[in-house]
C-alpha positions as CSV (number, residue, x, y, z in Angstrom):
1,X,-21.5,25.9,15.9
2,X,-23.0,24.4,12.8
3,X,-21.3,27.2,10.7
4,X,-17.7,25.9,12.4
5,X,-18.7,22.6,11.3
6,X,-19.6,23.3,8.0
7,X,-16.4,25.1,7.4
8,X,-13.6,22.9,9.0
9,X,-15.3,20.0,7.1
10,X,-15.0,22.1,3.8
11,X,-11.1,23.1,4.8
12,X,-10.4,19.4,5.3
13,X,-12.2,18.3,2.1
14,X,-9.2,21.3,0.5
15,X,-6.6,20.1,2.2
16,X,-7.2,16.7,1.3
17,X,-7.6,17.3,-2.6
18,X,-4.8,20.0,-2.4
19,X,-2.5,16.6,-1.2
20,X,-1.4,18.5,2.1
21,X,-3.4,16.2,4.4
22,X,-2.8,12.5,4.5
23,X,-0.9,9.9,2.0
24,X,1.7,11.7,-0.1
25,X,1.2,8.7,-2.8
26,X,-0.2,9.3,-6.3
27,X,-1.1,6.5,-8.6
28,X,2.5,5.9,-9.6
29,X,2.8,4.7,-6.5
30,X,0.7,2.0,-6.8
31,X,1.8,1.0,-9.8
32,X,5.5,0.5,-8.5
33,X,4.3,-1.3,-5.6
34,X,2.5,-3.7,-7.7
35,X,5.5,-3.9,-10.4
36,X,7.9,-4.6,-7.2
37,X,5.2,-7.3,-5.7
38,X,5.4,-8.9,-9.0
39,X,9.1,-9.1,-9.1
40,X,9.5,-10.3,-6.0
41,X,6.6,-12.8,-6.5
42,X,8.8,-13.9,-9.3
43,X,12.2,-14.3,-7.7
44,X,10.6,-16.7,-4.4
45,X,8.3,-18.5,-7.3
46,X,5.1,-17.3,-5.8
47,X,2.0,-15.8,-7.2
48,X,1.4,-11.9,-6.3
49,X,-2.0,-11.9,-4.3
50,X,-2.1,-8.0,-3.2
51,X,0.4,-5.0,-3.2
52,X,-0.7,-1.6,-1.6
53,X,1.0,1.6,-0.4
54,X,0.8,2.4,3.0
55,X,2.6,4.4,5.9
56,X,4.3,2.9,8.2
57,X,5.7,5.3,10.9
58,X,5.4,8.0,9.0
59,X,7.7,6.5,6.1
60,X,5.6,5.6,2.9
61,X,5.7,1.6,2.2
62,X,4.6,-1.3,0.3
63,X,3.1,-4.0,1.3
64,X,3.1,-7.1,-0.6
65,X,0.9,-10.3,-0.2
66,X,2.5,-13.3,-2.1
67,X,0.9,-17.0,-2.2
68,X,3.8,-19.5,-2.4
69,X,3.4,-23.0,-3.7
70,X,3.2,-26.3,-1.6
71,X,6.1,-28.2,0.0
72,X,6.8,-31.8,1.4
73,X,2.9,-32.0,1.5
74,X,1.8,-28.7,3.7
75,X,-0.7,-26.5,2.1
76,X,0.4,-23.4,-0.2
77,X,1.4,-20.3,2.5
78,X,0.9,-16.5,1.9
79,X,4.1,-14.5,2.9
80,X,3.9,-10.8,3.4
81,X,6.4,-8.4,2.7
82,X,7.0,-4.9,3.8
83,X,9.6,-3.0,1.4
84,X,10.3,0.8,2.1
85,X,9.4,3.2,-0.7
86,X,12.3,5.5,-0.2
């Protein structure tokens, strides 16, 4: 039973490097999901607080955190997006 153990964790630890098990995303994506947080940051006049890749029923996404500023006297507001990567 150990052996099985041993094994299956080692498969798994190949498949993940190989890229065959879990996120499909490489660092590019990141880096588009952060250039696309920025520009959307930009167009409402906000400030980019996080962007990060996920999944989101098995469709790759981005998910962006943006502070905007202060109106009429309420407090500055976080708004967050979800923009499909496909």
């Amino acid at each position: 039973m150990m052996i099985f153990r041993a094994l299956s964790r080692f498969a798994a630890l190949g498949l993940f490097s190989a890229g065959l098990l879990g996120p499909q995303a490489g660092p590019g994506a990141a880096a588009d999901c952060a250039s696309m947080g920025r520009q959307i940051a930009a167009e409402n006049g906000g400030k980019l607080i996080q962007a990060a890749e996920s999944n989101q029923g098995g469709r790759p996404v981005c998910v962006v955190m943006i502070l905007l500023p202060a109106k009429d006297g309420q407090p500055p507001r976080r708004d967050r997006q979800v923009i499909p990567l496909d």
